[in-house]
SEDRENTOR-67032 format. One record per residue: residue number from 1; residue in one letter; x, y, z of N, C-alpha, C in turn. Coordinates in nm, 2 decimals. Layout:
N
   pos   code   n_east   n_north     n_up   ca_east   ca_north    ca_up   c_east   c_north     c_up
   NUM      a        X         Y        Z         X          Y        Z        X         Y        Z
...
END
This chain:
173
   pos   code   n_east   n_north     n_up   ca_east   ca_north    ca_up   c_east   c_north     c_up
     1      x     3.25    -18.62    -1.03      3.26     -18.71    -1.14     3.12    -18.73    -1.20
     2      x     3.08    -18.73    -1.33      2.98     -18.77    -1.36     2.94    -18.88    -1.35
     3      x     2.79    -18.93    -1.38      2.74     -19.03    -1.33     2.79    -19.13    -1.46
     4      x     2.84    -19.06    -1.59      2.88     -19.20    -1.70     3.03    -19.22    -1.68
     5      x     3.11    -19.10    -1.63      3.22     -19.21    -1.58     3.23    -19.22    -1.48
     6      x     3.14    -19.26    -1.32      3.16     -19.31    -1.26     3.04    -19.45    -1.28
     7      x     2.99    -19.48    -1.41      2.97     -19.59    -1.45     3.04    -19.67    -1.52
     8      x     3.11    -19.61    -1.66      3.25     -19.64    -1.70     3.39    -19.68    -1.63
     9      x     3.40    -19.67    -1.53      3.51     -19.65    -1.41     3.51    -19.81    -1.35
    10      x     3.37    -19.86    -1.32      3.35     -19.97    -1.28     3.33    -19.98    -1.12
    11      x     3.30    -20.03    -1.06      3.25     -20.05    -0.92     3.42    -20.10    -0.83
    12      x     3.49    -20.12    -0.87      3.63     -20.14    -0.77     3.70    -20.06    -0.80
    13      x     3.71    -19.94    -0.88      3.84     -19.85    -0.84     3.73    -19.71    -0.75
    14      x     3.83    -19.73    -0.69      3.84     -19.59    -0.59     3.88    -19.48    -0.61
    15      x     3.85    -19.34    -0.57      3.90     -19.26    -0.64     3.93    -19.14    -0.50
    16      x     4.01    -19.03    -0.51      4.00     -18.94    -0.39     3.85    -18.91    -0.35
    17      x     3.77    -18.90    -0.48      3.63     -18.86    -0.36     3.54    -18.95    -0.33
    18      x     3.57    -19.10    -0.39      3.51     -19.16    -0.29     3.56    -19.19    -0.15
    19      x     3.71    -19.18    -0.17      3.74     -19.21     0.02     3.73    -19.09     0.07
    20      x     3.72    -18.96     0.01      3.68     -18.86     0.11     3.53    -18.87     0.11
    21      x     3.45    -18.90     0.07      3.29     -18.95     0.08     3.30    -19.03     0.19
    22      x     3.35    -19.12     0.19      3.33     -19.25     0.27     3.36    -19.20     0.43
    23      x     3.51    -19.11     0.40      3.53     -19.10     0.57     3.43    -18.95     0.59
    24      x     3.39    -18.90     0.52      3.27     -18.78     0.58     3.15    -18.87     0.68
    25      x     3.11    -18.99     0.58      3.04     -19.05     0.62     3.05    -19.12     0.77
    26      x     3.18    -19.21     0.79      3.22     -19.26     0.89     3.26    -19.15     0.98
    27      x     3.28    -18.99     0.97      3.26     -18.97     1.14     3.16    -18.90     1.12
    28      x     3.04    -18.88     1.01      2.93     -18.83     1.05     2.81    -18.94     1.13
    29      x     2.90    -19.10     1.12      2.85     -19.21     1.24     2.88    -19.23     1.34
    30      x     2.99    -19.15     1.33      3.12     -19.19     1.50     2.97    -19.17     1.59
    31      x     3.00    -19.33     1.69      2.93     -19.32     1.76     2.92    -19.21     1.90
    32      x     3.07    -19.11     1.92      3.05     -19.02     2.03     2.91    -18.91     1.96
    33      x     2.91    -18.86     1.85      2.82     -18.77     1.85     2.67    -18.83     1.91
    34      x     2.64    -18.93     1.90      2.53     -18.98     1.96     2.51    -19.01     2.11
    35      x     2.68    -19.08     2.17      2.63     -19.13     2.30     2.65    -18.98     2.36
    36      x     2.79    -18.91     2.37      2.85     -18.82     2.44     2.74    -18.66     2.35
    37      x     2.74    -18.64     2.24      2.68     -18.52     2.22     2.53    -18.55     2.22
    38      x     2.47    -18.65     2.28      2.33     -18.64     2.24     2.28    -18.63     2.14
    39      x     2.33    -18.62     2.02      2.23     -18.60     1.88     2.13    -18.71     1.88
    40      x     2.02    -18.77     1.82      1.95     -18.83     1.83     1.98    -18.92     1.72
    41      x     2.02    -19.07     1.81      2.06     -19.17     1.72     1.91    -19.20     1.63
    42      x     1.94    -19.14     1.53      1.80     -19.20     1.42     1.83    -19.17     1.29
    43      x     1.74    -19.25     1.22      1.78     -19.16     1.09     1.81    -18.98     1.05
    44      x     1.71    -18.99     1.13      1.75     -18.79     1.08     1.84    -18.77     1.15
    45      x     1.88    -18.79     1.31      2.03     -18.76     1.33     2.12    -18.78     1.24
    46      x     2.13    -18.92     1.22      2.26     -18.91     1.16     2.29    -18.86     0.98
    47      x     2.15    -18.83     0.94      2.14     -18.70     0.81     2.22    -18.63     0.88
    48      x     2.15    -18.58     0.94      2.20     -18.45     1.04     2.39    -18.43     1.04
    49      x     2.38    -18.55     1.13      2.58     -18.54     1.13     2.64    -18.54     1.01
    50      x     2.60    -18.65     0.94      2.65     -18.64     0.78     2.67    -18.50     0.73
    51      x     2.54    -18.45     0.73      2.53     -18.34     0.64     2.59    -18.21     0.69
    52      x     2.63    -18.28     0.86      2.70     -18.10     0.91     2.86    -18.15     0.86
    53      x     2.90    -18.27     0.85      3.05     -18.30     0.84     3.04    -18.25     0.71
    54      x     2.94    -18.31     0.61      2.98     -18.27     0.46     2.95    -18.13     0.44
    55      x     2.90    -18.04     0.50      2.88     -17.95     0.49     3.03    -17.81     0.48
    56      x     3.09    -17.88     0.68      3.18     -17.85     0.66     3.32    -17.86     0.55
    57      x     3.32    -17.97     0.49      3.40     -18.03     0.35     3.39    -17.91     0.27
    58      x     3.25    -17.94     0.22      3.27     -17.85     0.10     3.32    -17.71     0.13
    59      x     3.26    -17.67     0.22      3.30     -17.49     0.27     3.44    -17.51     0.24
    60      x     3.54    -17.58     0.30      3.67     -17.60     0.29     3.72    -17.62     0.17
    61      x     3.63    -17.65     0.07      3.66     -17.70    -0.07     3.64    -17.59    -0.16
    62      x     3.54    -17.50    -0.10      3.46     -17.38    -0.20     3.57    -17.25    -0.16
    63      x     3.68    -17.27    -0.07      3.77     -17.17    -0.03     3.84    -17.14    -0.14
    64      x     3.86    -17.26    -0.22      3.96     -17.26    -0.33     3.90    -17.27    -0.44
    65      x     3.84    -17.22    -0.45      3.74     -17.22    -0.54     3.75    -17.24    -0.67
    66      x     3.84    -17.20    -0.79      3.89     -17.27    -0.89     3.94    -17.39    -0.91
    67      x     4.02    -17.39    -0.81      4.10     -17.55    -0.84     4.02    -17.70    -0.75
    68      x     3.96    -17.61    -0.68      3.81     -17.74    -0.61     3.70    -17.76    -0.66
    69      x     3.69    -17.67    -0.78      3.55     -17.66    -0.81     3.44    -17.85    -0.86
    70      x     3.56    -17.91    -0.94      3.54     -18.05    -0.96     3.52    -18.12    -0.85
    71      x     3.60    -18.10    -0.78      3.58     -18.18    -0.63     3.47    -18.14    -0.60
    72      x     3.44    -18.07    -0.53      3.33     -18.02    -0.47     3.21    -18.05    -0.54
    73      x     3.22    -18.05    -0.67      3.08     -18.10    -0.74     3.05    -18.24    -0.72
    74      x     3.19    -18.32    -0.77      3.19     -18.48    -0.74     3.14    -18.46    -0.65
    75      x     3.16    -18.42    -0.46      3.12     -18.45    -0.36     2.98    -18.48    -0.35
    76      x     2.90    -18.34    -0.34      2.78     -18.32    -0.35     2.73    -18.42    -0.47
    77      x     2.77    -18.47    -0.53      2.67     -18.61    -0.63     2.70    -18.72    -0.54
    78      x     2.84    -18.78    -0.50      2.85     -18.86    -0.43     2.72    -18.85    -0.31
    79      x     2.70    -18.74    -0.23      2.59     -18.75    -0.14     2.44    -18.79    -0.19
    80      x     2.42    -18.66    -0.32      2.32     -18.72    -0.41     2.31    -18.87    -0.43
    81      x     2.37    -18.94    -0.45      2.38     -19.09    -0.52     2.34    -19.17    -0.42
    82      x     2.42    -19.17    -0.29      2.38     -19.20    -0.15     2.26    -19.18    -0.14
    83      x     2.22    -19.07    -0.12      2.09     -19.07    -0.01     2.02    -19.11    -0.13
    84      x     2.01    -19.09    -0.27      1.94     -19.19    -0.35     1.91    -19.31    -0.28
    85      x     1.98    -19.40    -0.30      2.02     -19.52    -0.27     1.97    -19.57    -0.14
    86      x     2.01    -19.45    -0.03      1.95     -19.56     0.14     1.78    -19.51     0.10
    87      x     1.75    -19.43     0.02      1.63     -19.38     0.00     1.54    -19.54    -0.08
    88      x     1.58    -19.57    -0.15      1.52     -19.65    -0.18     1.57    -19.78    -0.11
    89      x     1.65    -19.85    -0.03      1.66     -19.93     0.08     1.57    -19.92     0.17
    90      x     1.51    -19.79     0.20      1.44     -19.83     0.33     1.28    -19.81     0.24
    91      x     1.30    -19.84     0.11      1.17     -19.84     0.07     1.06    -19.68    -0.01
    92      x     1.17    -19.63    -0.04      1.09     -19.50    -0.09     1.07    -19.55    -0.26
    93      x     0.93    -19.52    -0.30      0.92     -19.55    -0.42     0.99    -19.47    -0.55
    94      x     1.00    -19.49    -0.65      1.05     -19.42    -0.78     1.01    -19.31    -0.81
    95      x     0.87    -19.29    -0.77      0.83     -19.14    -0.82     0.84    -19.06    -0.72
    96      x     0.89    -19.07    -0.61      0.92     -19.02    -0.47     1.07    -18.95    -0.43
    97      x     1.15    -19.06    -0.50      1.26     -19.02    -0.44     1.33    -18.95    -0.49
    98      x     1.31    -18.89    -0.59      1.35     -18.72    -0.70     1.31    -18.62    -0.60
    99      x     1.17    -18.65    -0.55      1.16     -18.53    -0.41     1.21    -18.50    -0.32
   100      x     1.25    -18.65    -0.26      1.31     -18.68    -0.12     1.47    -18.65    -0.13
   101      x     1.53    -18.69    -0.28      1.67     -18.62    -0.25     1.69    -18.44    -0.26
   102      x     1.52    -18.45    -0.38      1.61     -18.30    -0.34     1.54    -18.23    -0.23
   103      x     1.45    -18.23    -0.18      1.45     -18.22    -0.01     1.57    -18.20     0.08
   104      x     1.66    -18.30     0.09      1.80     -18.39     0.11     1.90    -18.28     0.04
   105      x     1.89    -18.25    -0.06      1.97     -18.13    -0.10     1.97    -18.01    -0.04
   106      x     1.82    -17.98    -0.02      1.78     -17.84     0.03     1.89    -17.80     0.19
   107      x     1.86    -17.95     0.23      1.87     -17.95     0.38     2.03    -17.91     0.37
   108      x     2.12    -18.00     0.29      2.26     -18.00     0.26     2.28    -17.78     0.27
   109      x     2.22    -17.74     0.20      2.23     -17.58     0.12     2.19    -17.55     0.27
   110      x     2.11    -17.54     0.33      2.09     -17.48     0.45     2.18    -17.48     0.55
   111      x     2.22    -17.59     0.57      2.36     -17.61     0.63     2.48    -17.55     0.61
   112      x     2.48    -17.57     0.50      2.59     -17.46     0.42     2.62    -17.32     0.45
   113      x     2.53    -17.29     0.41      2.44     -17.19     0.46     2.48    -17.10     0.57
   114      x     2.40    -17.20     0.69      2.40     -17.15     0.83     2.62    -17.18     0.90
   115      x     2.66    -17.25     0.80      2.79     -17.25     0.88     2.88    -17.18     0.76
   116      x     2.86    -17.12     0.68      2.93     -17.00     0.59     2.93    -16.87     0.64
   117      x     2.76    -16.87     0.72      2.77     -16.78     0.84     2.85    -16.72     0.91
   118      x     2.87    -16.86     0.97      2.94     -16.90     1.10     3.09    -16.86     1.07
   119      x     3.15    -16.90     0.98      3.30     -16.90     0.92     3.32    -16.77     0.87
   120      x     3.50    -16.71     0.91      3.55     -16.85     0.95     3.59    -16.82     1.09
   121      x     3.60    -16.90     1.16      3.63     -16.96     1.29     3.52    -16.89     1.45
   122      x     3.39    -16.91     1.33      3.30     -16.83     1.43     3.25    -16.94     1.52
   123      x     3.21    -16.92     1.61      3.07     -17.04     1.65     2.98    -17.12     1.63
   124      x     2.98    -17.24     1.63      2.90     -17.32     1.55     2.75    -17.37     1.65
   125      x     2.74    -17.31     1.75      2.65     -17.33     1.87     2.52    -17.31     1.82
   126      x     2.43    -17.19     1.75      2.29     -17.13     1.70     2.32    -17.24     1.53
   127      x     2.39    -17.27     1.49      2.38     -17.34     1.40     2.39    -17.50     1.36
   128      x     2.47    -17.52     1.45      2.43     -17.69     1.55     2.25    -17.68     1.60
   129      x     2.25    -17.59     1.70      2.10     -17.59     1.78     2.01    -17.62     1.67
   130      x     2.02    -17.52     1.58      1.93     -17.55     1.46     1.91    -17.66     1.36
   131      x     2.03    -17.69     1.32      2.02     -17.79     1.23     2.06    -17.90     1.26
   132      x     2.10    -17.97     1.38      2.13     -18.08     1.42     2.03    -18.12     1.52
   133      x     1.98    -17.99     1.64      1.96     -18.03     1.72     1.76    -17.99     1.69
   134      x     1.72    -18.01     1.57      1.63     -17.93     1.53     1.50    -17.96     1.64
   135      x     1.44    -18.09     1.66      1.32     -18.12     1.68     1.34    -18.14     1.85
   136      x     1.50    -18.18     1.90      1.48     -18.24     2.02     1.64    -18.17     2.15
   137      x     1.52    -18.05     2.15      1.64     -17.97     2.25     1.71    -18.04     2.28
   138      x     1.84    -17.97     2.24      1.98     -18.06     2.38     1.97    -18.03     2.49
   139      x     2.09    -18.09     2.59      2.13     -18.02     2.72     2.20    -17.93     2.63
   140      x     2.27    -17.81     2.74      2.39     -17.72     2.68     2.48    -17.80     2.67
   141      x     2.52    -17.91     2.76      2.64     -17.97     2.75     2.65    -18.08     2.66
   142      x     2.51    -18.11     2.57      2.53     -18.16     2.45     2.56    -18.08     2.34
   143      x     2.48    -17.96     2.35      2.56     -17.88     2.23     2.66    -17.81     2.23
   144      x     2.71    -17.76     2.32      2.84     -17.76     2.32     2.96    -17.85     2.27
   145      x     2.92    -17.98     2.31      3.00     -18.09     2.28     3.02    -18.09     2.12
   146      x     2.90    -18.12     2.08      2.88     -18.12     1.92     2.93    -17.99     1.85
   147      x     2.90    -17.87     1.87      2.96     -17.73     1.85     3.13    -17.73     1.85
   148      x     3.14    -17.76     1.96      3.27     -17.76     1.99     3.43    -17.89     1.92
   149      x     3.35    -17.97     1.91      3.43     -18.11     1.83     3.41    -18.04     1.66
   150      x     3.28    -18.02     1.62      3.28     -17.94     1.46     3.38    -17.80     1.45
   151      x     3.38    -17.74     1.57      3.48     -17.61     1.54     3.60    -17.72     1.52
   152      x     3.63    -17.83     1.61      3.77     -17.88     1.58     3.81    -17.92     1.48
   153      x     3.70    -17.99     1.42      3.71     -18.07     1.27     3.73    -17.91     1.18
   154      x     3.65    -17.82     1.17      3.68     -17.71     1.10     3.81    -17.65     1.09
   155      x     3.87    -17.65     1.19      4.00     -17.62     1.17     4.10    -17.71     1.16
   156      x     4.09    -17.80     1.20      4.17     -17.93     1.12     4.20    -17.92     0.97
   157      x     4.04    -17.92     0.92      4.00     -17.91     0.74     4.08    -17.78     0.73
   158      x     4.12    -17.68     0.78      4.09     -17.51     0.71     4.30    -17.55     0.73
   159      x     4.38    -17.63     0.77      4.50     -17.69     0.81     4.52    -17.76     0.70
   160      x     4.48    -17.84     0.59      4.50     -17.92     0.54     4.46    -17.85     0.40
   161      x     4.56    -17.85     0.29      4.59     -17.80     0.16     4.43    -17.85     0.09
   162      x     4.38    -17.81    -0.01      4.32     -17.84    -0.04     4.29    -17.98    -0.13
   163      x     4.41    -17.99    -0.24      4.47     -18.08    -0.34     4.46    -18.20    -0.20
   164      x     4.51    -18.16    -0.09      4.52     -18.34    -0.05     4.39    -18.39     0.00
   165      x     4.30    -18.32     0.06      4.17     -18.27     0.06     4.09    -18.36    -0.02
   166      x     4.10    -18.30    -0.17      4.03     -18.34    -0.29     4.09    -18.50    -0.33
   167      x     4.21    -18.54    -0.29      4.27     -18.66    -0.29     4.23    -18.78    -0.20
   168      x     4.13    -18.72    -0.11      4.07     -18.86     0.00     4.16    -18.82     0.11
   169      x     4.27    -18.75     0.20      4.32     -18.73     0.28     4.19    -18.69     0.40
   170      x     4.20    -18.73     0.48      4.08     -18.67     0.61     4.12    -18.65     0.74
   171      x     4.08    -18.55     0.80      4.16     -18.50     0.91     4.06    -18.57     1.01
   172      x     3.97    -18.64     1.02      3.93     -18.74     1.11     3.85    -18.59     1.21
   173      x     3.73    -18.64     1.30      3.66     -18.59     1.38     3.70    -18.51     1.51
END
């Protein structure tokens, strides 16, 4: 959705991609990736999970690629808008944070990226390691954990039609 009608639209109506936004978000927090997979409860972790969950989304959205194409674009702005937004909550100035999202974008594309790779139904292990687990080796039995719950969510998504998808339906973590 563009940014004038989702200024036109007004702040209380909801739409399919905000509640598919919303729950990318909520299990890119679920607290198991942090206690049980080790990811590193911090800001950048949980970029990290966000952006491997939304990652996975879109892939699943770019499968259908005509009739998702809106979705998928909404999505990726909804994230834009976001990391806007906690960007300047935790204090990033005006002339800063055009960098820092698209920084934030870059990272989104790399992701993409490394698990377009991966798909479909490859291994998500060298591409977890990498982009989640970047700065602070896991155990194996944390990346595995993490690897292994995202192949589940992957096939969960790759199970679910697209249209209900694009409609806020979530197959949960």
């Amino acid at each position: 959705m563009t940014f004038w009608r989702r200024l036109l639209r007004g702040k209380h109506q909801e739409n399919g991609i905000d509640r598919l936004y919303g729950a990318v978000v909520v299990t890119g927090r679920d607290p198991v990736w942090y206690v049980e997979g080790g990811v590193p409860d911090t800001v950048d972790g949980r970029f990290d999970m966000i952006a491997a969950v939304l990652a996975l989304v879109l892939l699943r959205l770019e499968a259908d690629s005509d009739a998702s194409r809106e979705a998928t674009v909404q999505l990726a702005e909804s994230f834009a808008d976001d990391m806007n937004g906690n960007l300047r909550q935790i204090g990033i100035g005006d002339l800063l944070v055009g960098k820092h999202v698209t920084r934030l974008m870059g990272a989104l594309g790399g992701r993409l990226g490394a698990f377009r790779d991966a798909a479909p139904g490859g291994s998500l292990l060298e591409p977890v390691r990498r982009n989640i687990f970047r700065d602070a080796p896991p155990t194996e039995q944390a990346l595995r954990f993490v690897a292994d719950r995202l192949e589940r969510f992957r096939e969960r998504l790759d199970a679910m039609p697209n249209a209900d998808l694009a409609a806020g339906e979530f197959p949960g973590s």
